[in-house]
Residue, then its C-alpha position, 0 to 999 in steps of 0.5 A: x183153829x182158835x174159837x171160844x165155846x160155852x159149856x156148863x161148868x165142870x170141875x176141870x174149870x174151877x181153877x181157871x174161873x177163880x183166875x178169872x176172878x182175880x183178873x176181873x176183880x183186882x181191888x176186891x181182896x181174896x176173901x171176898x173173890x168167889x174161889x174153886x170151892x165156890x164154884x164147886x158148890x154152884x155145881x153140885x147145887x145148880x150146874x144147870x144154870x152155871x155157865x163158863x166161856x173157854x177160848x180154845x187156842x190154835x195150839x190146843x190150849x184152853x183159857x177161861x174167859x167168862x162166867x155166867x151164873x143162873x139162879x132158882x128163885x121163889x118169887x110169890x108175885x101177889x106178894x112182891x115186897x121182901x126182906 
């Protein structure tokens, strides 16, 4: 059966989400892509809020598809200007 399903990232995605990177994002040179250590560290801080789309192929194969990526912030609403 071919399905797609979202997870939390895991270490075993890191590679694929850098490819999906790449293939989403050509013009932008490898210095300026998000790479596996990228990826490694949003684990390690917020893997709550780090998400990856996988397709699951009829042989058993996996391919990552789609990321997605939540953030923490401290917004101070009686005082909304920033720098």
């Amino acid at each position: 059966m071919q399905k797609i399903f979202i997870a939390n990232i895991e270490p075993q995605y890191f590679a694929g989400l850098e490819a999906l990177q790449a293939a989403c994002f050509p013009n932008l040179g490898p210095d300026e892509r998000m790479c596996v250590h990228h990826f490694a560290k949003q684990y390690e801080v917020f893997r709550e809020g780090q998400f990856v789309a996988v397709y699951h192929s009829a042989n058993g194969e996996e391919q990552v598809i789609g990321q997605g990526s939540g953030f923490f912030i401290d917004f101070d609403f009686e005082h909304p200007d920033h720098t």
